[in-house]
Steps between C-alpha positions, in 0.01 A plus 500: 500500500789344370685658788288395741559160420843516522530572830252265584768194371820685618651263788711819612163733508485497852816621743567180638555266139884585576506421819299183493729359228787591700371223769426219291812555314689482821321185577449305168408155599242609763141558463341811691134630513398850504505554871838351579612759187322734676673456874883493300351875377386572858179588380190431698222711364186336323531711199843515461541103517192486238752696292738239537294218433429699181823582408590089540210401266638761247843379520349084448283606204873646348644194559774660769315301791416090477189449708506198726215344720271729729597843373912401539726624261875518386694619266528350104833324503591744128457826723801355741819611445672235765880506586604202344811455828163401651377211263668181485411152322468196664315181597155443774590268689122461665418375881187316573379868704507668202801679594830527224855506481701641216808341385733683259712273255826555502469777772688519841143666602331378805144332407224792488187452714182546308219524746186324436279768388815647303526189224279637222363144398876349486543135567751247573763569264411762319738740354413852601612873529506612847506830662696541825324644756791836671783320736345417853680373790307172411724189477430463171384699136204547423322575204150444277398321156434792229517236253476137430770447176448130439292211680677210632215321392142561428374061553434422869414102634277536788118397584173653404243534763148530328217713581165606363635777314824529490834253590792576614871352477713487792865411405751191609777740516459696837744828333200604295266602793210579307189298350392512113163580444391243222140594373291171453483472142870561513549150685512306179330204702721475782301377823482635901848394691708388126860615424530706214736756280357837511613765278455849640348728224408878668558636805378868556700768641292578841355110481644258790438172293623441140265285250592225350374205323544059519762423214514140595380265759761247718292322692434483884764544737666176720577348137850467477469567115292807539762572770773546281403607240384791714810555623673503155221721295538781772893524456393464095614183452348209283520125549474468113694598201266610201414322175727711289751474689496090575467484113838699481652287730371141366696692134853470661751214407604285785831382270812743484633546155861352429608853367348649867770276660762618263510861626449387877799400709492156581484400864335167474825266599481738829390329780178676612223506740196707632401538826165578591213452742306135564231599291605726234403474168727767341869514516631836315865502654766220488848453636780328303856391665805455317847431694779677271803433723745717691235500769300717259091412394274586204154575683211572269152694585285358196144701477223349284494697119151670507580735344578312191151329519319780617498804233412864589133616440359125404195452703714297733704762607223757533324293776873405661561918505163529631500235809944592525522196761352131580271491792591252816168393679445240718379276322599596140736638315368806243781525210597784320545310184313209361515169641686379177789722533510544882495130613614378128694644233674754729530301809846329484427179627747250532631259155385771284693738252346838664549882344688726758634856558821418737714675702828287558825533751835370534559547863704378797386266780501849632263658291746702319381566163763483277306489128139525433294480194111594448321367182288265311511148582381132480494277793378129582419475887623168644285463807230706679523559893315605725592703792522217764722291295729719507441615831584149554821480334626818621434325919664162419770594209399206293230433222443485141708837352622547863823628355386768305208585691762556824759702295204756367370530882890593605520766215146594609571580836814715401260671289294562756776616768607754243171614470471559858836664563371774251246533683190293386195421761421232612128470544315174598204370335254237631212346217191360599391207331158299538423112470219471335231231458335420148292776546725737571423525864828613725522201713886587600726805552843555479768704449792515241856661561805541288726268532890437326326366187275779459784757568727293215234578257453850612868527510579487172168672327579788692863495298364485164240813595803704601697411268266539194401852655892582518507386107255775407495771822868489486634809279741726451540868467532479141152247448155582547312319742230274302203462665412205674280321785601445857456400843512802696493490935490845616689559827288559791357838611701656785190594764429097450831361570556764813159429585616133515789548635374680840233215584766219428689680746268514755544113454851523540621478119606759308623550138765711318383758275864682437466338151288231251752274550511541924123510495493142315756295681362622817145392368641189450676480858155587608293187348812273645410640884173463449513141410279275740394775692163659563496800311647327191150496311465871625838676381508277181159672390532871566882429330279400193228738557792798503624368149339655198396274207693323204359634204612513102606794335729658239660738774790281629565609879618127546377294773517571853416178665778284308712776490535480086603792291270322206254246493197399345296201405639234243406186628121443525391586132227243531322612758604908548446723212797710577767216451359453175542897390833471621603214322379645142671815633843321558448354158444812352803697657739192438412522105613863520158650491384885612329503832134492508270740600598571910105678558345193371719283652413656798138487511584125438726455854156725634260234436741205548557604871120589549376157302793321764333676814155394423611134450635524839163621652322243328741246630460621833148521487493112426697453756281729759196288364634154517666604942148566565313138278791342710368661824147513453434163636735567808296736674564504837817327512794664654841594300853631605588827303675817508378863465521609127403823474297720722210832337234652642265235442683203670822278555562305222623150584692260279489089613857355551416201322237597226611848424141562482433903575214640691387756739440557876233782510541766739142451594600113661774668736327500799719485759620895509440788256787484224621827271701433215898619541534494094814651523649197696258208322326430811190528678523601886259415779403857694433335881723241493794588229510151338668535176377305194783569212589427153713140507340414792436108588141424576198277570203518271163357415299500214154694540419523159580494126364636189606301221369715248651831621803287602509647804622292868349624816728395818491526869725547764496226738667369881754767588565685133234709521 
């Protein structure tokens, strides 16, 4: 009997348990039914494929086979033994289709396409394992989730739609394609049409929707308030610092002790200044100027002390570590440290004795460093600028400080042209600001450049970053290399900057790629021909779009786009997390100290670079939302623009004068059928061959705007279209 029984239960009974583990083990990730196991076995016969089924119902009651929906199975993940050359680590980076992209950190690896159906519940963000799919002659890898190692984050803003049973979420943030189920007595009394945090709870293997459940109501949508908020919570970021840690800060002495001063160099009979926007309300860096003869200048780089004020695992610093950078809306300002130390003790506003970290030269008119020094210091600011004022002085060579403020900008500028000469980019940068009303309606748009005064500043904070990185990165064969933060630009991948380099050349540019330093002068030479003309908007985009991203991190491969050996971030300890870890760092290592732990350290620079990349979504996503309040009233009205990007959907459009975004829909194009050419950023007209391309000036009209998806719809109008 007993025997009986056993080979009632053995999986392998029947002549086919081999065999049918052999397919699902040759295709792990994919579900299969009896019959398509049946067709791989070329077997056809009723009674034979009943022994299949058999055999597969065996082999799920072991355990061997995970049974799916509809009589699917696949194979348990313990029972693969996967070639780990085919498994890699990375990040989802999640389109509104449902479709994926992989990207590798720290990898010269092509992004990995993860098809929809291939994503295994990952979202936005997500680090995951992926298994790539054998090499096709498809233009890119591709692969499939196997396993989701960490959630970028499990809180979602969005609105619940109500129903009799049960609600459902649909998300602001189009990269998560998916509603939330949200059973009713999981709404926590949040009404038909409200914004609300949802916080996903379950999601079942074979299940399309996830569950989830109201963990706090926002209001309804329109409300600037509820707005942003919204904007913040889904990039986890909070308006408000808690009790415990307001309480902490309240604690903190606003007078410096005498004996503080004592073991501080003194710089407070230097004449000093910061130099900041219109409206700041923080100033963390400050310039002094000291003329020491023989054509030869003392030029300090004074940093606000936070360090000294704020103290390693105090509740303080927990919640600084934990939001690693201020938050630029708008219409606000969301500070990494309390308001009593970010806009008070630490700020170094002007007629008051201020803590510092400094970094200070004796140099030449032509920026020749000839001594430097990097310590502790004291300082008393003598006035407070803003960038205009000096603008100012700089244009007319006359005004309060003109002197000094006209020496710093020559020693500036031969900063910069060594900079260049070694080959540093230079890349151009535009900033959209709003006028608001007193309700914080956009009722004006405009845009910001760079100008001498902002480069003076920039100028010399990018000398004390190098320099303090050269202070610890610096080593020789006989010291061990203490581990340390820094800012880290990867050079570009080769199949982007050749792919580049052929469609600029269709325009009749080219660039030299014999070397790093050929490449970026002639990338340079490129954004001076392009000046003033009409693909300016277009080449200076894909040149930024072939660049990878700045990030922090204790492997120093220097920085490509300044062309610096070493740098990292010393001089915004107030409002980036990283400056601060690098200042008690340089403290540390200066007082003879071992080097700290480089894995922790690590995981540190990790969540400082994806803390900084968040803030910039959230930024952007203010912006996005306060283009399309501005526009929302205009609709109608016709705007100049140029072409700023081109997908399958439509042509985006940017508005000369607004810089407001939005999109042309394929649907409105009327006048001929257009295909998309996306290997040339353009869309082409089949009958009549009318080309519609990336930098392309145009003639739009607004059809219609969603304020609270942020989104612009435009459309072409006279002879654009």
């Amino acid at each position: 009997m007993s025997k009986k029984k056993y080979k009632k239960e053995d999986p392998f009974s029947s002549n086919y348990g081999v065999k049918i583990i052999e397919i699902f083990t040759k295709y792990p990730y994919q579900y299969f039914n009896y019959k398509q196991i049946a067709t791989r076995l070329n077997v056809y016969s009723k009674e034979e494929r009943t022994i299949i089924a058999n055999s597969i119902d065996k082999l799920a009651n072991a355990n061997i086979l995970i049974k799916g929906g509809r009589g699917r199975y696949k194979i348990n993940p313990i029972h693969i033994k996967a070639d780990e050359s085919n498994i890699i680590t990375g990040r989802i980076n999640m389109k509104q289709t449902g479709k994926a992209y992989l990207t590798v950190e720290n990898s010269k690896m092509e992004d990995v396409f993860i098809a929809a159906n291939n994503t295994a519940h990952a979202l936005n963000g997500d680090l995951v394992k992926v298994h790539l799919f054998p090499a096709r002659r498809a233009k890119r890898p591709e692969g499939r989730v196997i396993e989701i190692i960490k959630r970028h984050k499990i809180h979602f803003v969005g609105t619940i739609k109500t129903s009799k049973n049960i609600s459902f979420f649909v998300p602001d943030d189009v990269s998560m394609p998916i509603d939330v189920l949200i059973p009713n007595e999981a709404l926590h009394n949040a009404k038909d049409g409200q914004k609300v945090v949802v916080k996903l709870n379950e999601w079942h293997e074979n299940a399309r929707n996830p569950f989830g459940e109201v963990v706090q109501v926002l209001g309804y949508p329109g409300d600037n308030e509820v707005e942003m908020l919204s904007i913040l919570i889904d990039q986890t970021f909070y308006n408000q610092f808690s009790e415990e840690v307001e309480k902490e800060a309240a604690l903190i002495p606003t007078q410096i002790d005498e004996n503080e001063i004592l073991r501080r160099r003194d710089f407070r009979d230097r004449f000093t200044m910061t130099i900041d926007p219109a409206d700041a309300k923080d100033f963390d860096d400050a310039i002094s100027f000291k003329e020491l003869g023989d054509k030869t200048y003392e030029v300090g780089i004074h940093i606000a002390d936070v360090s000294f004020y704020v103290k390693p695992n105090t509740h303080i610093d927990n919640e600084a570590y934990k939001r690693a950078t201020s938050v630029y809306l708008v219409d606000r300002t969301i500070p990494m440290l309390p308001e009593k130390l970010s806009n008070g003790i630490c700020s170094l506003s002007p007629n008051e004795d201020k803590l510092c970290f400094s970094a200070v030269f004796v140099m030449d008119i032509e920026g020749r460093i000839q001594k430097q020094w990097i310590g502790k210091s004291i300082i008393n600011s003598n006035r407070r600028f803003n960038y205009e004022e000096v603008q100012t002085i700089i244009e007319n060579r006359k005004g309060e400080y003109a002197t000094e403020i006209l020496t710093l900008d020559t020693i500036a500028k031969a900063l910069r042209k060594q900079r260049f000469e070694k080959g540093s980019i230079n890349f151009h940068s535009e900033e959209v600001k709003f006028i608001l009303d007193e309700k914080a309606k956009p009722i004006g748009v405009y845009t910001k450049e760079d100008n001498d005064a902002n480069h003076l500043i920039e100028d010399f904070m990018l000398l004390a970053n190098r320099k303090v990185a050269e202070l610890i990165g610096k080593v020789t064969a006989k010291e061990k290399a203490k581990a340390f933060i820094y800012r880290v630009h990867d050079q570009p991948l080769e199949e982007k900057i050749n792919k580049f380099n052929e469609f600029i050349q269709r325009l009749g540019y080219s660039l030299q790629l014999t070397s790093r330093k050929h490449l970026a002068d002639s990338i340079n030479e490129l954004f001076i021909a392009i000046q003033g003309k009409g693909e300016q908007k277009l080449i200076e985009q894909l040149t930024i779009r072939t660049m990878q991203r700045a990030i922090y991190s204790t492997n120093n491969i220097g920085h490509y786009g300044l062309a610096f050996k070493h740098y990292t971030h010393f001089t915004s300890p107030i409002r980036r997390y990283p400056d601060l870890m690098v200042h008690r760092l340089l403290e540390r290592y200066m007082d003879g100290k071992p080097s700290v732990n480089k894995e922790e350290l690590s995981l540190k620079c990790k969540h400082a670079t994806e803390m900084e990349q968040r803030a910039t979504d959230a930024e952007r996503n203010s912006i996005k939302y306060k283009q399309a309040e501005y526009l929302s009233d205009k609709i109608g009205e016709t705007f100049n623009g140029l072409i700023s990007g081109v997908s399958k959907w439509g042509i985006w459009v940017e508005l000369k004068e607004s810089k407001c975004e939005g999109m042309v829909s394929v649907k409105t194009l009327t006048d001929d059928f257009y295909y998309l050419d996306e290997d040339n950023y353009r869309y082409i007209g089949q009958q009549t061959g009318k080309i519609l391309r990336l930098g392309d000036d145009v003639n739009v009209k607004v059809r219609k705007v969603d304020i609270a998806k942020k989104q612009i719809d435009f459309i072409f109008v006279n002879d654009k279209q």
